[in-house]
ChimeraX commands (.cxc) that place a marker at each C-alpha (Angstrom):
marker #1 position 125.01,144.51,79.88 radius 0.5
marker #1 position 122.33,146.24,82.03 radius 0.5
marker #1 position 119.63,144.15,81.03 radius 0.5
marker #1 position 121.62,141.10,82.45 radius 0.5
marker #1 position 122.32,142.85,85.55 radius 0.5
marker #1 position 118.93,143.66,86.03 radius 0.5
marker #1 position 118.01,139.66,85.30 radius 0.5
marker #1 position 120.24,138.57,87.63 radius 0.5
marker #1 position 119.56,140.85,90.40 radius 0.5
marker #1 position 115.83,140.09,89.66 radius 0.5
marker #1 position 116.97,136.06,90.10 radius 0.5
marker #1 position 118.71,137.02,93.19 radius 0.5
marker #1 position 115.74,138.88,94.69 radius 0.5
marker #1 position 113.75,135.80,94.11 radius 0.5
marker #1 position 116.23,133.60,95.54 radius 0.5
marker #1 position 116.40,135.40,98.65 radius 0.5
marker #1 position 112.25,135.63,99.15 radius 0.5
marker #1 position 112.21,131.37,98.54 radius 0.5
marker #1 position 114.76,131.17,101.55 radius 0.5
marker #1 position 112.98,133.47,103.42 radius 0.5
marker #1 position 109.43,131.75,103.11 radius 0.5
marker #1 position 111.23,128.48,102.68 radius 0.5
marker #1 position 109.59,127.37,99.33 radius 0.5
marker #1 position 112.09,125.19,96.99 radius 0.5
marker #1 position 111.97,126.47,93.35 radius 0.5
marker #1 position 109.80,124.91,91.06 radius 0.5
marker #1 position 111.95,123.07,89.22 radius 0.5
marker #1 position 115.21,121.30,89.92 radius 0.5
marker #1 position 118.05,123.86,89.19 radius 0.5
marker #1 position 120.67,121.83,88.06 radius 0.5
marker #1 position 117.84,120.07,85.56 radius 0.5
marker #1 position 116.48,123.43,84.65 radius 0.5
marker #1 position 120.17,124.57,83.59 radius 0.5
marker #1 position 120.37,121.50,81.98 radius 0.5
marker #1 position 116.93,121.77,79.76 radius 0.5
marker #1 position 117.89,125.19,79.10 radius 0.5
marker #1 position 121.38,124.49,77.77 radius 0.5
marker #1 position 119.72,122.27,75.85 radius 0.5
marker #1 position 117.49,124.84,73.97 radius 0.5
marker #1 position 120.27,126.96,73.32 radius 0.5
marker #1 position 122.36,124.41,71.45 radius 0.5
marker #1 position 118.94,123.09,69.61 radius 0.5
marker #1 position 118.82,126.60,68.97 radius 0.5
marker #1 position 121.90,127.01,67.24 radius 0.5
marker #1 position 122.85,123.58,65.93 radius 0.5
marker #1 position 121.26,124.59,62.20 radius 0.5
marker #1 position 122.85,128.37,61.98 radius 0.5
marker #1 position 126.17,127.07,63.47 radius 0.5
marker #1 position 125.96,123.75,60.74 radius 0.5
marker #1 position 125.62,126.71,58.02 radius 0.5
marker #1 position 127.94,129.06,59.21 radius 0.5
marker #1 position 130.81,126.10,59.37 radius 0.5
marker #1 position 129.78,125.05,55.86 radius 0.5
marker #1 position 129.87,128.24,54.49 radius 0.5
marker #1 position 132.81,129.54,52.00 radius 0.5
marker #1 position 133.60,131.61,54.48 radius 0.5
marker #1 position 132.94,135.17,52.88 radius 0.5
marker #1 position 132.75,137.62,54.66 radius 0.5
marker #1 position 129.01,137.76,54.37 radius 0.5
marker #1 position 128.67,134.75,56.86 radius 0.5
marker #1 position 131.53,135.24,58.48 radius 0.5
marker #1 position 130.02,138.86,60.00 radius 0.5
marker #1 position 126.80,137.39,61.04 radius 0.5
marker #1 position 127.11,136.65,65.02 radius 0.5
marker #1 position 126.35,132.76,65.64 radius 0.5
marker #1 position 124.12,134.06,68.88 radius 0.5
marker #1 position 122.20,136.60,66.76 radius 0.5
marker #1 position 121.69,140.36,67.52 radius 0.5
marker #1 position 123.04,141.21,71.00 radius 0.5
marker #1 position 121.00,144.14,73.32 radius 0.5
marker #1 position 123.02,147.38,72.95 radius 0.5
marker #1 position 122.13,150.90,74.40 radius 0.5
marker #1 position 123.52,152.24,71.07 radius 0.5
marker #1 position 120.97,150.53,68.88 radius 0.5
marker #1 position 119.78,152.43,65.94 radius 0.5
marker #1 position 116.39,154.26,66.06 radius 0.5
marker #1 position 113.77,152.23,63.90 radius 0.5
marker #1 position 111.89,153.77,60.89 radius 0.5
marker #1 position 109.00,154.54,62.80 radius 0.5
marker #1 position 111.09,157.09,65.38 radius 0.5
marker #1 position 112.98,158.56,62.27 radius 0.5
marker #1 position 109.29,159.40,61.03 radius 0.5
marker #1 position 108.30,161.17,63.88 radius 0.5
marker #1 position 110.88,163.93,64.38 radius 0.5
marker link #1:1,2 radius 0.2
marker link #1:2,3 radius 0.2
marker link #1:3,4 radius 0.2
marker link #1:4,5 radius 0.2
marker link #1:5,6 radius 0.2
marker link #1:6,7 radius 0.2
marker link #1:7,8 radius 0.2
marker link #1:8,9 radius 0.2
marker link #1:9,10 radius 0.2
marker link #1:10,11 radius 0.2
marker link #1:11,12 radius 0.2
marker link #1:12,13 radius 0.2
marker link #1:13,14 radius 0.2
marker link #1:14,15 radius 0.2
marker link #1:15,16 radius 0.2
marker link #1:16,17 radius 0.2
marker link #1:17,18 radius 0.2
marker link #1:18,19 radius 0.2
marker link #1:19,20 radius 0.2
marker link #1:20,21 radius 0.2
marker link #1:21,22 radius 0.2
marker link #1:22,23 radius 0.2
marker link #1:23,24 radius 0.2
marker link #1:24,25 radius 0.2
marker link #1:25,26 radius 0.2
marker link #1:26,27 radius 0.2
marker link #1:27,28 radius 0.2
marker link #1:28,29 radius 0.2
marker link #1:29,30 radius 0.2
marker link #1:30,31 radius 0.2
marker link #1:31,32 radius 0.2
marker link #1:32,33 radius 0.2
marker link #1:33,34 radius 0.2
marker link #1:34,35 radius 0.2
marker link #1:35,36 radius 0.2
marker link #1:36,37 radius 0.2
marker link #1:37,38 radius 0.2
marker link #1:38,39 radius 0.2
marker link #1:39,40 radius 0.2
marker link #1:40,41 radius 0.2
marker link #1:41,42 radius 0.2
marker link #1:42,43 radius 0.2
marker link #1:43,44 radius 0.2
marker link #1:44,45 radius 0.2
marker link #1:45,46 radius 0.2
marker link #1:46,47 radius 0.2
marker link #1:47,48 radius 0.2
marker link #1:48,49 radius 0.2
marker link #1:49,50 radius 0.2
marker link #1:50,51 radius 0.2
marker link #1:51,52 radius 0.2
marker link #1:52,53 radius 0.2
marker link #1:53,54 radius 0.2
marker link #1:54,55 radius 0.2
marker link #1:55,56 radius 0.2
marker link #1:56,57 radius 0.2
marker link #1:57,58 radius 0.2
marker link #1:58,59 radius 0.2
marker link #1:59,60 radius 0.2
marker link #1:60,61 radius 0.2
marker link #1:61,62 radius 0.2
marker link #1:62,63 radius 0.2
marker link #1:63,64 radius 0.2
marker link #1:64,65 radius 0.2
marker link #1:65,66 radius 0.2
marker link #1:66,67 radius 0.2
marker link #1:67,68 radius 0.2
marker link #1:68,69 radius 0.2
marker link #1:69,70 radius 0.2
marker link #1:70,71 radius 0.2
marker link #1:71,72 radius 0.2
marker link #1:72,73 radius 0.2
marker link #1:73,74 radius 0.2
marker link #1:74,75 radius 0.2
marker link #1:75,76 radius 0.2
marker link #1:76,77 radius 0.2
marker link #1:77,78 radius 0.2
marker link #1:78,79 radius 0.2
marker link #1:79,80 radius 0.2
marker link #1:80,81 radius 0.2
marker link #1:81,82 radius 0.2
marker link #1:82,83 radius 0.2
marker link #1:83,84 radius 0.2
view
């Protein structure tokens, strides 16, 4: 949840220094949003095809459509269990 925080504040923070020098964005925003929505359902169209065509084990059923979310309480990789 930090991590978007910290995007959004970071958006926000740009935002406010375009109004301040008066620069528009680069792109349209509401054409932006729109492209980007657009990747995201590209994105998932296949996995979300498979999961809905699945049997329905549990198997697929436990897989998150979106795949792995950021957590804080991610385990350690093989590399850090190595080195203590």
């Amino acid at each position: 949840m930090k991590l978007y925080l910290v995007s959004l504040g970071a958006g926000l923070l740009v935002g406010v220094i375009y109004s301040l020098l008066q620069v528009r964005s680069p792109a349209p925003p509401v054409v932006a949003l729109i492209g980007l929505l657009g990747i995201l359902i590209g994105e998932q169209a296949l996995p979300l095809y498979r999961w809905l065509t699945s049997d329905g084990s549990a198997a697929h059923s436990a897989a998150h459509v979106f795949g792995h979310m950021p957590s804080a309480h991610a385990a350690p990789n093989d590399a850090d269990k190595k080195k203590s």
